[in-house]
C-alpha positions as CSV (number, residue, x, y, z in Angstrom):
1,X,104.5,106.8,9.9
2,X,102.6,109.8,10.5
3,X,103.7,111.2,7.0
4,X,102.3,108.4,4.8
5,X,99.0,108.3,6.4
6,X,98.9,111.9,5.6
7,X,100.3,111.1,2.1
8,X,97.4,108.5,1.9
9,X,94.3,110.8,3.2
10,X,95.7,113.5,0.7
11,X,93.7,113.4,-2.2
12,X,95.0,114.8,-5.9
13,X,94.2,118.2,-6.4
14,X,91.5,118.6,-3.7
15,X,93.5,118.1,-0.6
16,X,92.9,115.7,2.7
17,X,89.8,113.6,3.3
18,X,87.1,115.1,5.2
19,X,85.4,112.9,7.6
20,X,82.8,115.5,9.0
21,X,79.4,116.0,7.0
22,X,78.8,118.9,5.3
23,X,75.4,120.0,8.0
24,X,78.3,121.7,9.9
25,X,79.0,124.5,7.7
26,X,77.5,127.6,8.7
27,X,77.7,128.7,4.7
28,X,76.7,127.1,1.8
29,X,79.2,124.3,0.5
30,X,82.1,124.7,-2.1
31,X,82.8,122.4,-5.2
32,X,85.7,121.1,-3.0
33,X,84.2,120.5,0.5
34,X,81.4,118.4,-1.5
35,X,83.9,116.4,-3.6
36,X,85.8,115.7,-0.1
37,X,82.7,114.9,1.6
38,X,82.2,112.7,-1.7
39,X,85.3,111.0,-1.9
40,X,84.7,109.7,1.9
41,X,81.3,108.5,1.3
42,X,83.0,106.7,-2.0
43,X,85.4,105.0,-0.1
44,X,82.5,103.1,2.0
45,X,80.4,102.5,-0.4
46,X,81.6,101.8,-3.4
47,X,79.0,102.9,-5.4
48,X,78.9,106.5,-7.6
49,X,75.3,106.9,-7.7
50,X,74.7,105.7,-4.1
51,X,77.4,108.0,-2.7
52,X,76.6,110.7,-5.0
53,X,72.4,110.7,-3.6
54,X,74.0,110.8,0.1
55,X,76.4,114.1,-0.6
56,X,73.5,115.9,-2.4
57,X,70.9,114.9,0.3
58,X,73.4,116.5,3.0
59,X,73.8,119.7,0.1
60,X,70.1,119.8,-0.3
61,X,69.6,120.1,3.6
62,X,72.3,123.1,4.0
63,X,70.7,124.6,0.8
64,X,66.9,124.7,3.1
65,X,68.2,125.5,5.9
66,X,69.0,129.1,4.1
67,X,65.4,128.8,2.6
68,X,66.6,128.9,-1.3
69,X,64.9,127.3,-3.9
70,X,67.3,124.3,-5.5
71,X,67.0,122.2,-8.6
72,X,65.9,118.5,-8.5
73,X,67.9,116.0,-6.4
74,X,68.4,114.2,-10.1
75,X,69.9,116.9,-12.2
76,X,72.4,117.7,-8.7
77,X,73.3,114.0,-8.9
78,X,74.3,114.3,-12.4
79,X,76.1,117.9,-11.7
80,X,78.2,116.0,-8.9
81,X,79.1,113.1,-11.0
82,X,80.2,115.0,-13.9
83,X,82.5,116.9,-12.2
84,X,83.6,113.7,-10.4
85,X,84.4,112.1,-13.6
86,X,86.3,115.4,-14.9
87,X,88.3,115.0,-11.8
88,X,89.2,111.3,-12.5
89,X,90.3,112.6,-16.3
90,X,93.3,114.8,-14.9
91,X,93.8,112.2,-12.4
92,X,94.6,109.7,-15.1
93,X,97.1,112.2,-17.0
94,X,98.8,113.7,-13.9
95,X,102.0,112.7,-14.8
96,X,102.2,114.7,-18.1
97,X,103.8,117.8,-18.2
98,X,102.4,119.3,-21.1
99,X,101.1,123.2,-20.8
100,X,97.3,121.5,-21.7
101,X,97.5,119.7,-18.9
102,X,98.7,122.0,-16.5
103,X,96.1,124.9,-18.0
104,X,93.2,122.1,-17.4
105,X,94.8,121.0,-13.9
106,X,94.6,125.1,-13.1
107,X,91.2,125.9,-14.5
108,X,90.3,122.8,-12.2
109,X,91.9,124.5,-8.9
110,X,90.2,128.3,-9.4
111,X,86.8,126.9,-9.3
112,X,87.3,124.2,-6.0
113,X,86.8,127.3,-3.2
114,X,83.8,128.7,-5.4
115,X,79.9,127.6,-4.8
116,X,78.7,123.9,-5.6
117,X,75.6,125.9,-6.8
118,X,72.4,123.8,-7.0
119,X,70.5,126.6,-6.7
120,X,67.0,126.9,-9.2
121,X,66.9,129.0,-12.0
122,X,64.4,131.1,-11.1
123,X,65.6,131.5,-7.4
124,X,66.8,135.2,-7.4
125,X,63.1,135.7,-8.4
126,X,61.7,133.5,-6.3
127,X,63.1,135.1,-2.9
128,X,60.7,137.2,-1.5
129,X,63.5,138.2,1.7
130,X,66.5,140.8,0.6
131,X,68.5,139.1,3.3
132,X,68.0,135.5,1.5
133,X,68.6,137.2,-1.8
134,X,71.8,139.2,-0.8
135,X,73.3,135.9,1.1
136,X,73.3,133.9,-2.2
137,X,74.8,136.7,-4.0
138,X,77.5,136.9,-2.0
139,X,77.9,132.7,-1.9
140,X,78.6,132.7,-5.5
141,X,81.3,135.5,-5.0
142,X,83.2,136.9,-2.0
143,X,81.5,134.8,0.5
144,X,81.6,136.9,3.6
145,X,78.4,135.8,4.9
146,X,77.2,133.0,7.4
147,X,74.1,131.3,8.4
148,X,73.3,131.5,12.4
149,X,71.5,128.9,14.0
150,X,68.0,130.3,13.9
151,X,66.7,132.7,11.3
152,X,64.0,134.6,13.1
153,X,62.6,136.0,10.0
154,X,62.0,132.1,8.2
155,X,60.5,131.1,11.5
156,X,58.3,133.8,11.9
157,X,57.2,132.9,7.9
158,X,57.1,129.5,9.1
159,X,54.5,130.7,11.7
160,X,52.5,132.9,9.9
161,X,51.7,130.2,7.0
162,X,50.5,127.7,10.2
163,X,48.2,130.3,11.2
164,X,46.9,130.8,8.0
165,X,46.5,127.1,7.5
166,X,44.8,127.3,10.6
167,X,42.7,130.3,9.8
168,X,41.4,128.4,6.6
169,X,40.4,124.9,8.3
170,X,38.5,127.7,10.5
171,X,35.9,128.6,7.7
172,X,36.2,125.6,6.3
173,X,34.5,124.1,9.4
174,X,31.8,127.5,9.6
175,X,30.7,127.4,6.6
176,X,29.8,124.3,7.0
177,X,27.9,125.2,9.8
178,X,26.4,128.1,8.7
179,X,23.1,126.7,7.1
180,X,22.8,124.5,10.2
181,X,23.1,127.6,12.5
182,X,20.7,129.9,10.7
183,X,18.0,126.8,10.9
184,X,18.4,126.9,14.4
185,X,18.3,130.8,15.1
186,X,14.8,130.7,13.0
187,X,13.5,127.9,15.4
188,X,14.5,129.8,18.2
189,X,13.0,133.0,17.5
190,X,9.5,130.9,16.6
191,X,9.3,129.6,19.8
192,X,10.7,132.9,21.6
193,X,7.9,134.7,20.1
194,X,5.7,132.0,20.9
195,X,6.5,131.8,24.4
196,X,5.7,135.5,24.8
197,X,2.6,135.5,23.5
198,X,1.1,133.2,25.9
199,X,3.4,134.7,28.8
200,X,0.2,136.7,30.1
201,X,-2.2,133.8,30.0
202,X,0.0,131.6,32.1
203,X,0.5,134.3,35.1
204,X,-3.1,134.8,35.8
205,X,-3.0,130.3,36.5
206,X,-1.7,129.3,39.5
207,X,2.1,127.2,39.7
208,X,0.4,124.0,38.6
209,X,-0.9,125.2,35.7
210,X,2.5,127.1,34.9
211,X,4.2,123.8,35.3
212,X,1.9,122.1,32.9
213,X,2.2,125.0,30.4
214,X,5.6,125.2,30.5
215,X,5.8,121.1,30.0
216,X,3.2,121.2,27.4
217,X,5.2,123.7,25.8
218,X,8.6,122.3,25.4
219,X,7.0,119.0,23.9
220,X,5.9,121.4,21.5
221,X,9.4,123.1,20.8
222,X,10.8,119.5,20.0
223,X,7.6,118.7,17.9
224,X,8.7,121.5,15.9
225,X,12.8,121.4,15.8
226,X,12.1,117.5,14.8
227,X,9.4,118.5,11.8
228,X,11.7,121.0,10.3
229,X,14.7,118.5,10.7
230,X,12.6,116.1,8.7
231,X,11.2,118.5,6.6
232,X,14.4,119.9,5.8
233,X,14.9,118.5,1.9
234,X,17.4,115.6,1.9
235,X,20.3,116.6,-1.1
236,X,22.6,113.4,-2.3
237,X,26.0,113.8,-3.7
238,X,24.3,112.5,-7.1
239,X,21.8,115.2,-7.1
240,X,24.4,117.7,-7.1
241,X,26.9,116.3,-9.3
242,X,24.6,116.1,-12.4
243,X,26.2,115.7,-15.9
244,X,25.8,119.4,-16.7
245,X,28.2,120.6,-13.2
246,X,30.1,117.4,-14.3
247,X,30.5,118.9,-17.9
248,X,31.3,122.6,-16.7
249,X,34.1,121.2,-14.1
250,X,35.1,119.7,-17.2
251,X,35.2,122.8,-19.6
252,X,36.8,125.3,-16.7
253,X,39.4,122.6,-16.1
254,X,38.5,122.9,-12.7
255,X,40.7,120.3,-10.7
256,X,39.0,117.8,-7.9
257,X,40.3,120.0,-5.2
258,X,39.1,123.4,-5.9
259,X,35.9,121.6,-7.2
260,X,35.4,120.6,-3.5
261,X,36.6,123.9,-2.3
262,X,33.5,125.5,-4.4
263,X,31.4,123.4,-3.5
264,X,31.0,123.7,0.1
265,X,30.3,127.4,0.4
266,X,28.2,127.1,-2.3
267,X,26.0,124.3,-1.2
268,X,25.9,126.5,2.0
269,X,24.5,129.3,0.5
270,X,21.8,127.6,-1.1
271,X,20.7,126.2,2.3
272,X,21.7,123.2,2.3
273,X,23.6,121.3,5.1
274,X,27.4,120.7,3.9
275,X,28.1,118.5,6.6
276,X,25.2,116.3,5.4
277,X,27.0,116.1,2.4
278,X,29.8,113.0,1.6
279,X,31.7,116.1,-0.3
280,X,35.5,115.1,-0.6
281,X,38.2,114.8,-3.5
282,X,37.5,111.3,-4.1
283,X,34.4,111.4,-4.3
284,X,33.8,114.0,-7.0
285,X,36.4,112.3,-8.9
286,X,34.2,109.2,-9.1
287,X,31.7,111.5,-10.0
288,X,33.6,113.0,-12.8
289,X,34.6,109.5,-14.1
290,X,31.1,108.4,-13.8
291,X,29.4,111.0,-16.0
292,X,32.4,110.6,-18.6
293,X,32.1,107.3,-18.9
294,X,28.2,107.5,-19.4
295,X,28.6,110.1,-21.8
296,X,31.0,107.9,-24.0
297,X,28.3,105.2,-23.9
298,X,25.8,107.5,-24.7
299,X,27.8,108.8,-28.0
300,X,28.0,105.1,-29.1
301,X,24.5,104.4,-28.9
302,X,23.0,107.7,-30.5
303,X,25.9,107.2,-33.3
304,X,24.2,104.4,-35.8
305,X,25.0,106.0,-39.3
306,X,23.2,103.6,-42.2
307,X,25.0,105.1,-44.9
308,X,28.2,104.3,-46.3
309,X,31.3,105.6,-44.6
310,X,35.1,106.3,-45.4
311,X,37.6,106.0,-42.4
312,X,40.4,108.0,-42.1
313,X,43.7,107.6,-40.5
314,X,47.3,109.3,-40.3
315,X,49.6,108.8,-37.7
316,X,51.7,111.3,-35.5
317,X,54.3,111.2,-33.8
318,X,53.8,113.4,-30.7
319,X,54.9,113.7,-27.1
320,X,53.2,111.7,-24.4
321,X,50.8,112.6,-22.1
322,X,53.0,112.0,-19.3
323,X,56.9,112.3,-19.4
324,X,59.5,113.9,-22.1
325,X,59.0,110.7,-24.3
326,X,57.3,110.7,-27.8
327,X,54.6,108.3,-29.0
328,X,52.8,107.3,-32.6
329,X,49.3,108.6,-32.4
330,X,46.6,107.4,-34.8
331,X,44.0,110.0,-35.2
332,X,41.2,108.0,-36.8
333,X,38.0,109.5,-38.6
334,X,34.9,108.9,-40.5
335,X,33.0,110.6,-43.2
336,X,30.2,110.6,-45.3
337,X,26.6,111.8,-46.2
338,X,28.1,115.2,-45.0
339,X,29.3,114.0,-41.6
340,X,32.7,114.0,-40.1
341,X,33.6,112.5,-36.9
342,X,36.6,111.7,-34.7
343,X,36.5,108.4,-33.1
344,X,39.6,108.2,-31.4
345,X,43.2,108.7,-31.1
346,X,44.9,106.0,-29.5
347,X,48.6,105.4,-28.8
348,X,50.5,102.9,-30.9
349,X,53.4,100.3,-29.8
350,X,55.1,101.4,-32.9
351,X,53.9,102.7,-36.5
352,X,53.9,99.7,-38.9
353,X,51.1,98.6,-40.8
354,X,49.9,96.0,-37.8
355,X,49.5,98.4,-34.9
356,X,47.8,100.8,-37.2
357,X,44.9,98.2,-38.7
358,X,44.5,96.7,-35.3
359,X,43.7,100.0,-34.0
360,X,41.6,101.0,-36.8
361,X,39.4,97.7,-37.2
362,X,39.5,97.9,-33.1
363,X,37.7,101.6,-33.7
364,X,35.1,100.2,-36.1
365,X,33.8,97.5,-34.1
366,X,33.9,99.6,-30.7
367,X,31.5,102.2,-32.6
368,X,29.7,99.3,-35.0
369,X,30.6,101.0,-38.0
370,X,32.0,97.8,-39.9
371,X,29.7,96.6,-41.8
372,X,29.3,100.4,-42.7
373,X,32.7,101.2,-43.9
374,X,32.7,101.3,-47.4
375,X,36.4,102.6,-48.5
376,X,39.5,104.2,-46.6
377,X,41.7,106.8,-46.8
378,X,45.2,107.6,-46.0
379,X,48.7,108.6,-47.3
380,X,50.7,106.7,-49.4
381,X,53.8,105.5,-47.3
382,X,54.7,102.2,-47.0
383,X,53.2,101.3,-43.6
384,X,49.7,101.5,-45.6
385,X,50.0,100.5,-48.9
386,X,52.4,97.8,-48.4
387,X,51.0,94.8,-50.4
388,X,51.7,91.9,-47.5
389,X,52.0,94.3,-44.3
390,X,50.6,97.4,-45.3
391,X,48.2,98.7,-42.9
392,X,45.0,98.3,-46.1
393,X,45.9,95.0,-46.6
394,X,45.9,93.3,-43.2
395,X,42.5,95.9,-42.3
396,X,40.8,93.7,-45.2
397,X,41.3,90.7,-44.1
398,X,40.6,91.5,-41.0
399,X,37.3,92.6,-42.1
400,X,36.8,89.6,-44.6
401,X,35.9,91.4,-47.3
402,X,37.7,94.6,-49.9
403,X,37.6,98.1,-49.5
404,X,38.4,100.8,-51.8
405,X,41.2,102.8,-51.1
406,X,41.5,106.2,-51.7
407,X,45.2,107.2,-51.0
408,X,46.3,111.2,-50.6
409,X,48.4,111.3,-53.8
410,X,46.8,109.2,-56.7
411,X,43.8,107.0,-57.0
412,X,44.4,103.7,-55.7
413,X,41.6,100.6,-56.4
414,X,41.7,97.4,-55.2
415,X,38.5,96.1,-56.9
416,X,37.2,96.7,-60.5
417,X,34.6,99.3,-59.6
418,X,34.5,102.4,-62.0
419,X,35.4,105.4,-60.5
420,X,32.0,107.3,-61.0
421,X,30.5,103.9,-58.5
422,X,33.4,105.3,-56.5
423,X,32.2,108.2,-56.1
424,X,28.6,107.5,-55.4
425,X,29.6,104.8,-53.0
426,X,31.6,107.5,-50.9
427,X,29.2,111.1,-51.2
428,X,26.3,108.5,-50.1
């Protein structure tokens, strides 16, 4: 009895089941302890990806613990699942006896007892601690070295980074009171020197008349702190945030937070009260989006050309803002009476000949160039000079009315206009 439920824990090539998880170790985990601790998470589950996410979590956490840098959780998933898939290969052909199997069944073995390494590729450089460094040398070879249970020298870094998070919400919060304190020192020396002046005066009265001056004269101390309060100039966020700071944020690539992390000391040095201020992230972003958007609206309504135009377009295929992925971009220009100008570049669905005229005619009525447009230009591929769904051909009947068409490669006209009426048409 006790034999087959040892046969039956026994996994092929790896050895018996562990039950325990892997936060035991007091050294970084090896390709077989992970694909034991694997194999019993599979067995609850029943799901690869799910069990795969809970052994690299566990991995991850050992991997911090010894304060090394590791990949992304995704790419480790697909690490452990690889191999697990390798492993179910010779699985499959263990009862061949062939030399390829055996060689492949072998090469499998050497590497169970070395490192499972998730570690980034820039780690060794990374390390700022010789200790740290040496330890994951020695994991990927003789591994002679352990983890304790408190590394003094992480917890000490650990400590020194809260006090210097500490240290920098400190002057965050006095510079913010700086121009606030150095209004109050001036009011205090006014009525210090005040007070002194008139300090001779008041012994020759008698007590009463002490007692009145002295009341007389803190009415007039809070007369003055309250008139220098109020005369104090009153600075809005949208004073400060004027399109030209707006613009230069802009051209710096300055992000939101260091934006607001120049701000504040700044507006402190000029004398103005930060904490009277609504400074924060958000709000200079809504500042930033603010003077962007006016600025496009303000290019749209200076923009009224009264000449004839040609538009230009050519899409692109090019990678994405955001993400690996690649998108059709439709870079779309106008020209004529010697100007050139970019309207836009927006992201097509796909490049056929219906994305590209709806985005173009789109274009011409967001600027009110229509009626302008005169003739278009573009290369000759198919997605454009197709005679049903080329991008020309929907564009005019969009537009109601022909355009002349002036391709990259050979003069193309749709109407019976010479081509020296081209020509004028086009220079202006």
């Amino acid at each position: 009895m006790s034999s087959s439920t040892r046969k039956k824990d026994d996994i092929f090539l790896l050895g018996c089941r562990d039950l325990e998880p892997l936060l035991r170790l007091n050294q970084l985990p090896t390709l077989r302890q992970v694909l034991l601790r694997y194999h019993q998470i599979l067995n609850i589950s029943k799901n690869v990806k799910d069990s795969a996410q809970v052994v690299i979590q566990e991995v991850i956490e050992l991997w911090n613990k010894s304060g090394i840098l590791t990949k992304q959780q995704n790419h480790c998933n697909e690490k452990l699942i690889k191999i697990h898939k390798n492993w179910l290969l010779l699985k499959k052909n263990k009862t061949r006896v062939s030399e390829a199997q055996k060689k492949r069944e072998n090469t499998f073995i050497a590497d169970l007892d070395k490192l499972f390494d998730i570690a980034h590729s820039s780690a060794l450089n990374s390390i700022k601690i010789a200790e740290d460094r040496d330890f994951l040398i020695d994991q990927r070879g003789e591994r002679k070295m352990i983890m304790t249970s408190l590394d003094k020298k992480m917890a000490k870094r650990k400590e020194r980074s809260l006090k210097r998070k500490y240290r920098a919400e400190e002057l965050k919060k006095k510079a913010e009171n700086n121009s606030a304190s150095l209004v109050v020192s001036s009011q205090e020396i006014s009525l210090d020197s005040s007070f002194s002046s008139t300090s001779s005066a008041a012994s020759l009265a008698n007590k009463q008349k002490d007692e009145e001056f002295v009341a007389v004269l803190q009415k007039k101390a809070h007369s003055v702190t309250s008139a220098s309060d109020s005369s104090q100039p009153s600075t809005s966020t949208s004073s400060i945030f004027t399109k030209h700071v707006t613009g230069a944020l802009d051209r710096n690539k300055i992000t939101d937070r260091e934006a607001m992390r120049l701000i504040i000391p700044l507006s402190a040095a000029l004398g103005c009260n930060p904490a009277s201020l609504s400074i924060s992230r958000s709000t200079i972003r809504r500042a930033r989006k603010k003077a962007r958007q006016e600025f496009n609206e303000n290019l749209n309504e200076t923009f009224k050309p009264s000449y004839p135009l040609v538009i230009h377009w050519d899409g692109k295929i090019l990678p994405d803002i955001t993400g690996n992925k690649k998108v059709d971009r439709l870079p779309i220009l106008i020209s004529g009476n010697d100007t050139e100008k970019l309207l836009c570049v927006p992201k097509l669905i796909a490049g056929t000949g219906e994305s590209m005229s709806a985005a173009v005619y789109d274009a011409m009525e967001q600027w009110n160039i229509t009626n302008q447009v005169q003739a278009m230009s573009f290369d000759t591929t198919a997605s454009n000079t197709g005679a049903k769904n080329g991008a020309c051909a929907l564009l005019e009947a969009k537009i109601g009315r022909e355009l002349l068409w002036l391709a990259c490669r050979q003069k193309i006209i749709s109407t019976e206009t010479s081509k020296k009426d081209l020509t004028n048409i086009v220079l202006g």
